[in-house]
C-alpha positions as CSV (number, residue, x, y, z in Angstrom):
1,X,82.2,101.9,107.7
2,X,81.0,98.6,106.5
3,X,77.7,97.8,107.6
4,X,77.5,100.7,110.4
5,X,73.9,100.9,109.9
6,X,73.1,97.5,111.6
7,X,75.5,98.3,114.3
8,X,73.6,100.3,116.5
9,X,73.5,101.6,119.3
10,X,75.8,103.5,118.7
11,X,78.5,105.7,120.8
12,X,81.3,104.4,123.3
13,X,78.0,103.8,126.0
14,X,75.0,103.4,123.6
15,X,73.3,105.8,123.7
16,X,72.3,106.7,121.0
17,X,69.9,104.0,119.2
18,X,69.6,105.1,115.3
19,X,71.7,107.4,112.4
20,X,69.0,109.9,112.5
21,X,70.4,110.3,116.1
22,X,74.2,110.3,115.4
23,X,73.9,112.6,112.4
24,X,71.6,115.0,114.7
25,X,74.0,114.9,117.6
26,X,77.1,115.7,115.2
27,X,75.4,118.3,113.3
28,X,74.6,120.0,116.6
29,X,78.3,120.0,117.6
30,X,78.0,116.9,119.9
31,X,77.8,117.7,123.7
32,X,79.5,120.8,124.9
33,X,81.9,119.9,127.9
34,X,85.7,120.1,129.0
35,X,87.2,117.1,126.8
36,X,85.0,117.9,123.2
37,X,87.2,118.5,120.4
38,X,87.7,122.0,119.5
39,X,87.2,120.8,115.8
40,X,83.6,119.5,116.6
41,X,81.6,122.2,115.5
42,X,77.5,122.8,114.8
43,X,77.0,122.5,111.2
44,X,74.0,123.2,109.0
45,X,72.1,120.2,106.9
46,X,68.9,120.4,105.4
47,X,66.3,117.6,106.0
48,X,67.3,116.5,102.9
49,X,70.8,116.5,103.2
50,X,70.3,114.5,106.4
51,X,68.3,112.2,104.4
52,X,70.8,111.2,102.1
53,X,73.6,110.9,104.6
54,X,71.5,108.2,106.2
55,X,70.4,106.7,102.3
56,X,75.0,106.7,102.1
57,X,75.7,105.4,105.0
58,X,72.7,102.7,104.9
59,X,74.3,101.9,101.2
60,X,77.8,100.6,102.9
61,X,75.6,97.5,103.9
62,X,76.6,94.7,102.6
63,X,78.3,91.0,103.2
64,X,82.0,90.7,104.6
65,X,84.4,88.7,102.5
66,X,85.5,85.3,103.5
């Protein structure tokens, strides 16, 4: 998860260009259609939950060892 937040875009294809993006598709239990996971399922955050998730995963930023 090192450094994910200056990997975008992210998703197999791109399309989806910032965290605030990934988190909301996630938490709206991604895209419904034949091959989703049965374990994917809508969850509730609150703005500020969503907030920190980003602040986290923004915090695994950092240099790679040599």
């Amino acid at each position: 998860m090192r450094n994910v937040a200056r990997t975008a875009p992210y998703m197999h294809d791109g399309s989806l260009k910032t965290l605030r993006e990934v988190i909301d598709y996630y938490i709206g239990g991604g895209n419904s259609n034949a091959h989703l996971d049965p374990r994917i399922k809508p969850i509730e955050l609150s703005a500020k939950e969503r907030a920190g998730l980003i602040a986290f995963l923004e915090a695994l930023n950092g240099d790679l060892p040599k």
